[in-house]
C-alpha positions as CSV (number, residue, x, y, z in Angstrom):
1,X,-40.4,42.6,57.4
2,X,-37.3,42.7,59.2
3,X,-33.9,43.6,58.5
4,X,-32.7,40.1,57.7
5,X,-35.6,39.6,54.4
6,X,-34.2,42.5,52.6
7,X,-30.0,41.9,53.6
8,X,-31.5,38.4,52.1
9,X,-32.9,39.7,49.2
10,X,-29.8,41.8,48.7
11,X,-27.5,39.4,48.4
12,X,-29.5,37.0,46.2
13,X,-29.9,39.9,43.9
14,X,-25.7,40.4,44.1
15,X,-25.2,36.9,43.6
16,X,-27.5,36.7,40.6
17,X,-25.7,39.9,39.3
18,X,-22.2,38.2,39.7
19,X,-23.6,35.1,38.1
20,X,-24.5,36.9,34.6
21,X,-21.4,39.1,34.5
22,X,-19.5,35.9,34.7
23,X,-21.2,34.1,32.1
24,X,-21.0,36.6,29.8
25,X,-17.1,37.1,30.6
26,X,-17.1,33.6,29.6
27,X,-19.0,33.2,26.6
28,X,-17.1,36.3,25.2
29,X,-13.4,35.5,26.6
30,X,-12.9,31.8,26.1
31,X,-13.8,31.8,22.1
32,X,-12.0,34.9,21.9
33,X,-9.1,33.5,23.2
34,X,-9.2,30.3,20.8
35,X,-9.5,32.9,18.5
36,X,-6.3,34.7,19.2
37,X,-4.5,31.7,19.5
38,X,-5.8,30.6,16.2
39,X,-4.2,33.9,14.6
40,X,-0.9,34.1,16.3
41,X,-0.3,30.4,15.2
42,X,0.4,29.3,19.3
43,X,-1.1,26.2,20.5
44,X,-0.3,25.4,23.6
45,X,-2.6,22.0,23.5
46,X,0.2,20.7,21.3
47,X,3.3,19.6,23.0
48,X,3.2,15.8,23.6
49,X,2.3,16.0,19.8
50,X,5.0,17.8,18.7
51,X,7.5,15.2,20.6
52,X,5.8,12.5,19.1
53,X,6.4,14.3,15.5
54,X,10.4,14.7,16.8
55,X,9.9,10.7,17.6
56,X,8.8,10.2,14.5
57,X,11.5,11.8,12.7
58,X,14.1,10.3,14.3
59,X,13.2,7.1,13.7
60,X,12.9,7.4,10.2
């Protein structure tokens, strides 16, 4: 075996490393962040909503 087989195998096992810290970032940081967003009260998913409530109120 040459040079190239274990630079090969070294980088798939890298890749495969990166991979799994990745998807645990994201399975830990995206509900957290829903999470905190849930306790501080901000939604930022919620603007055209809140114009359509000012809409609303004006009209009324």
């Amino acid at each position: 075996m040459g040079a190239g087989v274990g630079l090969s195998a070294l980088g798939s096992m890298l890749s495969f490393l990166g991979v799994m810290l990745l998807m645990v970032v994201g399975f830990v940081w995206f509900p957290l962040k829903r999470a905190i967003r849930k306790f501080t009260g901000k939604n930022e998913d919620a603007p055209a909503v809140e114009a359509d409530r000012r809409d609303d109120d004006t009209q009324t």
